[in-house]
C-alpha positions in Angstrom: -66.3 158.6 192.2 -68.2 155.2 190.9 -69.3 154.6 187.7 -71.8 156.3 186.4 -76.0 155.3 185.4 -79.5 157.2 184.7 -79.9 156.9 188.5 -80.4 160.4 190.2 -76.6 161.8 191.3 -77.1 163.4 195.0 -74.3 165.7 196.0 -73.9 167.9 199.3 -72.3 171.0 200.3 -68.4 171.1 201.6 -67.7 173.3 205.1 -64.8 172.7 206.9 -63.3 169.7 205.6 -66.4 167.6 206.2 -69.5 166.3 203.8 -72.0 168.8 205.2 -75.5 167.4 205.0 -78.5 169.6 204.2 -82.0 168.1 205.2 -83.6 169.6 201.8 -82.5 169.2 198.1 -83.6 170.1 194.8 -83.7 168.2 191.6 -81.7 168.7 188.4 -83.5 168.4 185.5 -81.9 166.1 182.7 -82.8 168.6 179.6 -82.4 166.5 177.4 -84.9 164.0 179.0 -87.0 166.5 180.9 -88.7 164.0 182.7 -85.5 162.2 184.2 -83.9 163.7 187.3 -80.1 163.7 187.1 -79.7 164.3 190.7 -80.2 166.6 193.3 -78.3 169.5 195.0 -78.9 171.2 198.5 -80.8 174.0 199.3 -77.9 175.4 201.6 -79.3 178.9 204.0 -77.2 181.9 204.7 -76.4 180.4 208.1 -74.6 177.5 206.1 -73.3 180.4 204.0 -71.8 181.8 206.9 -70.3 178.9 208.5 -68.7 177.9 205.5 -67.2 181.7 205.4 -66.3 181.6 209.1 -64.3 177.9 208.5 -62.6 179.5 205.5 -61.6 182.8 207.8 -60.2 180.9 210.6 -58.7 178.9 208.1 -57.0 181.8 206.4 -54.0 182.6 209.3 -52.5 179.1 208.9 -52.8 178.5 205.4 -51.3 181.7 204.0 -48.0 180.5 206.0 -48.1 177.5 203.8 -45.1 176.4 202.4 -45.1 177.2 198.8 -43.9 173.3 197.7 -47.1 172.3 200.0 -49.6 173.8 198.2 -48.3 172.7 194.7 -48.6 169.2 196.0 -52.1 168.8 197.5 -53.2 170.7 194.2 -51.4 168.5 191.7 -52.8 165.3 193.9 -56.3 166.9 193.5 -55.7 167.1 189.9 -54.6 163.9 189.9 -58.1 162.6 191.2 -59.9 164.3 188.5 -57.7 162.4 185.7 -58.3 159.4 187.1 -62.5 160.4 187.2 -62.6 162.5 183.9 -64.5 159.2 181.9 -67.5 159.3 185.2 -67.2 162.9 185.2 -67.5 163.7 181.8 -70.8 161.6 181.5 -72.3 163.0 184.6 -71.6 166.4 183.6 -73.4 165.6 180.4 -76.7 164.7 181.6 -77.1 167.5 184.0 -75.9 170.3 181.5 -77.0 168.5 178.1 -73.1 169.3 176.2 -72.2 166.4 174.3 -69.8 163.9 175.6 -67.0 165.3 173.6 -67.9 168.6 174.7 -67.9 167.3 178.1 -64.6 165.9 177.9 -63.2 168.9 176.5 -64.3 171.1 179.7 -62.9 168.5 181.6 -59.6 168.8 179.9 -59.4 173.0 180.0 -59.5 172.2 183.3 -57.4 170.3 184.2 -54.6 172.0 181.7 -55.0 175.5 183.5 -55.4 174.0 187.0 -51.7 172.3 185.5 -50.6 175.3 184.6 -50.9 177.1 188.1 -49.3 174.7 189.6 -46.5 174.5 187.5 -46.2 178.3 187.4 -47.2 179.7 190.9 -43.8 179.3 192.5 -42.5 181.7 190.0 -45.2 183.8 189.5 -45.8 184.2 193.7 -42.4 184.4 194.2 -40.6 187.4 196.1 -38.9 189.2 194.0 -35.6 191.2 195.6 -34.4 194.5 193.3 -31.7 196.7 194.2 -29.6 199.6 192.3 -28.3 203.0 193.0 -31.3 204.4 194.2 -32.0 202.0 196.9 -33.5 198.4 197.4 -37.2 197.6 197.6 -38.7 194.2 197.9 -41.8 192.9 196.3 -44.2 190.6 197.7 -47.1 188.7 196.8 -49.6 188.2 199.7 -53.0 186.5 199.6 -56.0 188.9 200.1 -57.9 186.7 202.4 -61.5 184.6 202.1 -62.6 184.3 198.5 -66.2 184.0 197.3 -66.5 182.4 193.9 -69.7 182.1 191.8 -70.0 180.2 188.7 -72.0 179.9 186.2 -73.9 176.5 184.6 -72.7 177.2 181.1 -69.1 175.9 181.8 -69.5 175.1 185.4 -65.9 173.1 185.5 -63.7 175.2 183.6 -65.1 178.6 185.2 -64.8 177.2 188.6 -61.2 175.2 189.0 -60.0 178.2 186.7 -60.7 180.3 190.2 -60.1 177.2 192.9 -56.6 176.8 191.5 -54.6 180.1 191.7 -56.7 181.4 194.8 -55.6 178.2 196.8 -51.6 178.4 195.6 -51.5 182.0 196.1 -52.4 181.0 199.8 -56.3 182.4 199.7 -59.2 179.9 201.4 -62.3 179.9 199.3 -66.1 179.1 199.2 -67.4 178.2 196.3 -71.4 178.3 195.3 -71.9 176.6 191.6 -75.3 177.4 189.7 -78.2 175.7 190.1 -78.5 174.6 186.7 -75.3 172.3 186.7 -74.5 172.1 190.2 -73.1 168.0 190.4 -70.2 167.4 188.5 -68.8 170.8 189.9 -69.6 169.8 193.6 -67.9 166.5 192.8 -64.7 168.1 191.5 -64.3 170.9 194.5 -65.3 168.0 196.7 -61.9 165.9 195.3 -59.7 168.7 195.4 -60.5 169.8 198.8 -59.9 166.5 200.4 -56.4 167.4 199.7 -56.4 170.7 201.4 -56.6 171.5 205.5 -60.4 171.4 206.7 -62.0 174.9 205.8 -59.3 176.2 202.7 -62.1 175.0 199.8 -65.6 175.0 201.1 -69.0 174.8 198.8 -72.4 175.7 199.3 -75.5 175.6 197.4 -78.3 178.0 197.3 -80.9 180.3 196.1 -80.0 183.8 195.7 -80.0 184.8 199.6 -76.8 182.5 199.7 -75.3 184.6 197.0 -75.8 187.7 198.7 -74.4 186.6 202.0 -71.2 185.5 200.1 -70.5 188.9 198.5 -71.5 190.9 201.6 -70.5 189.2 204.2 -67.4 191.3 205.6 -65.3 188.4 206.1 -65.0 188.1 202.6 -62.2 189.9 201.1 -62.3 189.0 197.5 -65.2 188.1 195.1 -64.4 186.2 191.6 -68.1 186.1 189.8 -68.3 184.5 185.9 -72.1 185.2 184.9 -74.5 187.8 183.4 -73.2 191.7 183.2 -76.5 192.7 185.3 -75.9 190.4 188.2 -72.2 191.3 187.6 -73.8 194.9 188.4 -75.1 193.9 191.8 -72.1 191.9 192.8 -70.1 195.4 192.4 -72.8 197.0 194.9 -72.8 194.5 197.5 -68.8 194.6 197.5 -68.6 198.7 197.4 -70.0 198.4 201.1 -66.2 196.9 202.5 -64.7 197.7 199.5 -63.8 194.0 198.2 -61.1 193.1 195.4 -63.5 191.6 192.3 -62.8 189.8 189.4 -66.2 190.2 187.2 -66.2 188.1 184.1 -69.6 188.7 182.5 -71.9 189.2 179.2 -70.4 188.8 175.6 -72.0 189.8 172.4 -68.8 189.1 170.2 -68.9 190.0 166.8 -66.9 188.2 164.0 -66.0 189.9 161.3 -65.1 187.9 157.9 -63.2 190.2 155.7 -62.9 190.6 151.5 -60.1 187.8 151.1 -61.2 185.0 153.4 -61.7 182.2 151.4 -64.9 180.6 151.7 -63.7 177.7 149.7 -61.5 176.8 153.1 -63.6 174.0 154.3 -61.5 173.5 157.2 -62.0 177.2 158.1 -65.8 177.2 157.5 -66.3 174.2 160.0 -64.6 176.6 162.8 -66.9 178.7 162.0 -69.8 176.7 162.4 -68.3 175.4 166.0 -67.7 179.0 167.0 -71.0 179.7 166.6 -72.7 176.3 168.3 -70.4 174.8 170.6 -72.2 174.1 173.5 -75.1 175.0 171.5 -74.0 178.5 171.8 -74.1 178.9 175.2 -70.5 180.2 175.7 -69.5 183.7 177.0 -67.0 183.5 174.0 -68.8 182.2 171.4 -69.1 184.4 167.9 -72.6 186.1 168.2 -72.9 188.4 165.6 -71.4 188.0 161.7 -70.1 190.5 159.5 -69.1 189.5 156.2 -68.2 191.7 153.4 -70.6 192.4 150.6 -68.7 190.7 148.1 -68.1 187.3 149.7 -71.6 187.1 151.4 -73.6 185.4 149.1 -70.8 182.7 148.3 -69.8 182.8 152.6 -73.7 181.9 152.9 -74.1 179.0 150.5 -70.7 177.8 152.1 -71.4 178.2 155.9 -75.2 176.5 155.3 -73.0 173.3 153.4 -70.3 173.1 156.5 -73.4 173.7 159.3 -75.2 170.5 157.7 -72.3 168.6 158.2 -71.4 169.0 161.4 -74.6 169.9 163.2 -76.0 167.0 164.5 -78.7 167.6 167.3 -79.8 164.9 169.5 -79.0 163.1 172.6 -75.7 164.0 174.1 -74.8 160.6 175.3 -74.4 159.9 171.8 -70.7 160.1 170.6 -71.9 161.2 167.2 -74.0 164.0 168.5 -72.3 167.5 168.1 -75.3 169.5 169.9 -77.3 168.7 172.7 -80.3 170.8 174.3 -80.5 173.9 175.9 -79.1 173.8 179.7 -82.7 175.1 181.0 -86.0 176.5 180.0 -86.2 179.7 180.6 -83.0 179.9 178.1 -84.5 177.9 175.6 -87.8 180.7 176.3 -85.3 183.7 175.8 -83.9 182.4 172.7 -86.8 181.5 171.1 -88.6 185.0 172.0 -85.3 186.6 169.9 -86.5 184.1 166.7 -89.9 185.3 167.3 -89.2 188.8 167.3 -86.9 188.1 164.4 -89.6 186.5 162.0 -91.9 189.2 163.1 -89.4 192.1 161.8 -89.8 189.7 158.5 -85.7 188.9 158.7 -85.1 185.3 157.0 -84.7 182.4 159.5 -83.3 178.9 158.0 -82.7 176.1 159.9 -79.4 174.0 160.0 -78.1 170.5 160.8 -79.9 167.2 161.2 -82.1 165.5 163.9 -82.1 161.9 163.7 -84.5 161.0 166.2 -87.8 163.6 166.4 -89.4 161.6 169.0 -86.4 162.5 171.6 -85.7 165.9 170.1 -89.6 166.5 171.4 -88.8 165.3 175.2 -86.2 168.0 176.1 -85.2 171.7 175.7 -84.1 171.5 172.5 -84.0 173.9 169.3 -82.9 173.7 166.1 -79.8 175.7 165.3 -80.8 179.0 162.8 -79.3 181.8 161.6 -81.0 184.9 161.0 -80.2 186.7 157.4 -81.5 190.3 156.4 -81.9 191.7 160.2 -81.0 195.5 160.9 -78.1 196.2 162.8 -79.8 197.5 165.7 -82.5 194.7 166.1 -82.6 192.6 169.3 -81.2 189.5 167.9 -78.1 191.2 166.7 -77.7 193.7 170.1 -78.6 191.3 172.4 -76.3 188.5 173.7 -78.5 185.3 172.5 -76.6 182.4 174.6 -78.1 179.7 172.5 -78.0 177.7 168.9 -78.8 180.5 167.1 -76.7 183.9 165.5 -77.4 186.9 162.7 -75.1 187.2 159.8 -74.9 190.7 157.9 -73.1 192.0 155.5 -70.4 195.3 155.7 -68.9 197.3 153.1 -65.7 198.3 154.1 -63.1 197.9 157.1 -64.0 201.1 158.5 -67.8 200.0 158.9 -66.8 196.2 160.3 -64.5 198.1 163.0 -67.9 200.4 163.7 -70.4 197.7 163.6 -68.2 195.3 166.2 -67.4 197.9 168.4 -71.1 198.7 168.0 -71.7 197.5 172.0 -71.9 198.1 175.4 -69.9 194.8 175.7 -66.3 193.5 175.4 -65.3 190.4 175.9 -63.9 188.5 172.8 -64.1 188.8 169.0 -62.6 187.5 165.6 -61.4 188.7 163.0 -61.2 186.2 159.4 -59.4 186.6 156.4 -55.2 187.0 155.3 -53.4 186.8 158.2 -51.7 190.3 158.5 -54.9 192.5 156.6 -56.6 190.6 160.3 -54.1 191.4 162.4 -54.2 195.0 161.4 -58.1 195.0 162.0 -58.0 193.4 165.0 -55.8 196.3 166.4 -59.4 198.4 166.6 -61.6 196.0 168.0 -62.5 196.7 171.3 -62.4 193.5 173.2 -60.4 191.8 175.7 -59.4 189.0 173.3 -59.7 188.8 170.0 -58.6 185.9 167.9 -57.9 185.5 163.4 -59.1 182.6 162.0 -60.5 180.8 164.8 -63.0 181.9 167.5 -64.5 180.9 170.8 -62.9 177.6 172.8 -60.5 177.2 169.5 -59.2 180.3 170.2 -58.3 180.2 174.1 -54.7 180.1 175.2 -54.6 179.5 179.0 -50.8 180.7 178.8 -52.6 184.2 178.2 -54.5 186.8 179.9 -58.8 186.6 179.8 -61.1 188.9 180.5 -63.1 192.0 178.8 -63.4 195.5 178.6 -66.3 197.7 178.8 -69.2 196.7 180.3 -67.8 192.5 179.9 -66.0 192.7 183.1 -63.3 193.8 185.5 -60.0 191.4 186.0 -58.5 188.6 183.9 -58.4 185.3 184.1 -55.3 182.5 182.9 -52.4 183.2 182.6 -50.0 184.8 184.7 -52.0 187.8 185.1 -54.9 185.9 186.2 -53.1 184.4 188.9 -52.2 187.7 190.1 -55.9 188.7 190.6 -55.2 186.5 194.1 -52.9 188.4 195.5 -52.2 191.9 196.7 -48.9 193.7 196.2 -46.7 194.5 199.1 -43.6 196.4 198.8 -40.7 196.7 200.9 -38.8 199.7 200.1 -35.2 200.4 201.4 -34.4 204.2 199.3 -30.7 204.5 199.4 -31.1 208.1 200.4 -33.2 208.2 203.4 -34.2 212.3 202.9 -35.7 214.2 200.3 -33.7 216.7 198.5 -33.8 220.1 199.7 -34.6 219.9 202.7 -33.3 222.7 205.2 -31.6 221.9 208.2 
């Protein structure tokens, strides 16, 4: 990949191991410049759909007899290909998503440290295990399931995309991949580098409008769909695969509480700037950011005068290019609509709104899709900005009396996916015990919090599956099991 400029970045879909060209494309919005076009991506059709699922299927046989030392190679030389590009990367990915450079560059490096980790782990983790006692002798195996469909999302197109390219690939799967439309180039430029390593057809991508979706979690050559996005399309995807009955991995909708307990010290300036990035990294449009604050009564007035002090700080919103910008715009408009509709609602259910961080430049703040980050004090507990997941620069913080009502109030939700819990270590630890989430972290929250050595995923109506980890890698794979009993008959049996 070249060096990057503000010229417009074209990129093309990926079917069997050839630059498929598409003779329509759409533009990319820059949103932080919403008159510049960062590039364009193609409108792929289900019949490009299907012939990117047809060269991943015949594909399939060969791969899957892969030696294991193979694999582990073309992926680390893929990997490879993306250290040397991170700098070009990171600043492309910036103008078509609006994250910060530093933000940027951190996607870029989750990525590549998970994508490290597979490869460095999947001959353990996918290897045939041999187990034998009195009772008999069975024999484990780890087979691939077959063509996998993967959809991600724009929020952290990268990150949600290698962290399915790189286990399905080593645990001997093929794959087609369709990114979102709202940060579809660096992502198509990272699949397009790793599967130039691989055998034409194992990593494919397409492009697309929704009928593209729906042909790749319904067509019946796919055997496996792993979706990261929004809990209702999450809802759909489940539909579509209940026809041929398809292994998924759902990762959807978060609306993770934090809760701040009686002795966390607000005085912790060091702790009150995570909390500020927990709720605005990525201007709050992370599945795992903190969404909704509960702090106790009797550190909430001190906790606000403290949190407004480390937000001024650190938020600094303007143009992402900028290394000493910490929050860019909102990836689209219809995100930057929803939000604002919650603030809208908010200030007509008379609940205090302040505004944080500084703008240094009004003139460009005007010419994208940007907000100013708020919170929202006084709202009721049921009101939409606190029930529904806001995916943007702004979050409610209300107050709790006890540990019995924090535990309620976070658990308050149809979702799952992360939470935090703040305060002395152990008195968190024990709270944390009764949250209902898939993760939930003390002291730290959102990307501060992630260990890819672990298990992620959520509970509830957050999703089905894990990613990372070990047990994330095993979502690729189907259990087969040999078994030898040392007594061949069942007890009791006449003659």
């Amino acid at each position: 990949m070249g060096a990057t400029n503000n010229e417009p970045h074209t990129v093309e879909a990926y079917i069997n191991g050839e630059v498929y060209k598409s003779g329509e494309h759409e533009p990319r919005v820059n949103p932080a410049k919403t008159d510049e076009t960062a590039g364009y991506w193609p409108l792929n059709t289900v019949e490009d759909a299907r012939r990117a699922i047809d060269a991943a299927d015949a594909a399939f046989g060969a791969w899957r007899k892969t030696e294991m030392k193979d694999r582990i190679e073309r992926m680390k030389k893929g990997i490879q290909k993306i250290k040397d590009n991170q700098h070009n990367l990171a600043e492309l990915l910036s103008r078509e998503h609006g994250k910060p450079l530093y933000d940027a560059e951190g996607e870029l490096t989750v990525s590549i440290m998970f994508m490290e980790y597979a490869a460095e782990n999947a001959e353990r983790v996918y290897k045939e295990e041999i187990n034998e006692d009195e009772r008999g002798k069975n024999v484990l195996r780890h087979e691939p399931i077959g063509v996998v469909s993967a959809i991600s999302p724009w929020n952290y197109p990268l990150a949600l995309s290698t962290e399915k390219i790189a286990p399905a690939l080593l645990a001997g799967n093929t794959m087609v991949l369709k990114p979102s439309p709202m940060a579809p180039l660096t992502v198509t430029e990272v699949t397009h580098m790793i599967a130039e390593e691989f055998p034409a057809g194992v990593l494919n991508i397409v492009h697309g409008d929704a009928d593209v979706g729906i042909e790749l979690t319904s067509n019946d050559k796919v055997r496996k769909i792993a979706f990261t996005g929004g809990t209702n399309t999450g809802k759909h995807i489940m539909k579509a695969a209940a026809e041929t009955i398809k292994n998924v991995t759902l990762e959807l909708g978060g609306n993770d509480p934090a809760i701040f307990l009686d002795d966390f010290d607000v005085n912790d300036e060091a702790a009150m700037r995570r909390v500020v990035i927990s709720n605005f990294l990525t201007g709050g449009q992370i599945c795992m950011i903190a969404k909704r604050m509960y702090v106790h009564e009797s550190i909430y007035d001190q906790f606000i005068e403290k949190y407004i002090e480390a937000a001024n700080k650190w938020l600094r919103i303007g143009d992402p290019t900028k290394k000493e910008t910490t929050v860019g715009p909102v990836n689209n408009k219809n995100q930057l609509e929803f939000v604002q509709s919650l603030l809208d609602d908010s200030k007509k259910q008379g609940y205090e709104i302040k505004q944080l961080g500084k703008v240094d430049d009004e003139e460009f703040f005007e010419k994208g899709y940007f907000m100013y980050p708020t919170i929202v004090l006084g709202a009721d507990y049921d009101s939409r900005i606190v029930a529904e997941e806001q995916f943007g620069p702004t979050v409610p913080i209300l107050k709790f009396k006890d540990d019995a009502q924090a535990i309620e109030l976070a658990n308050d939700s149809e979702l799952g996916l992360t939470s935090s819990v703040w305060g002395e270590e152990d008195h968190a630890i024990e709270v944390s015990r009764h949250i209902e989430a898939g993760v939930t972290m003390v002291n730290t929250a959102a990307i501060q919090g992630l260990d890819i050595r672990f298990p992620f995923g959520g509970v509830k109506q957050s999703g089905i599956g894990r990613e990372y980890g070990e047990e994330g890698m095993l979502e690729y794979v189907d259990s087969h099991v040999i078994n030898i009993p040392a007594t061949k008959d069942l007890p009791n049996i006449p003659q």
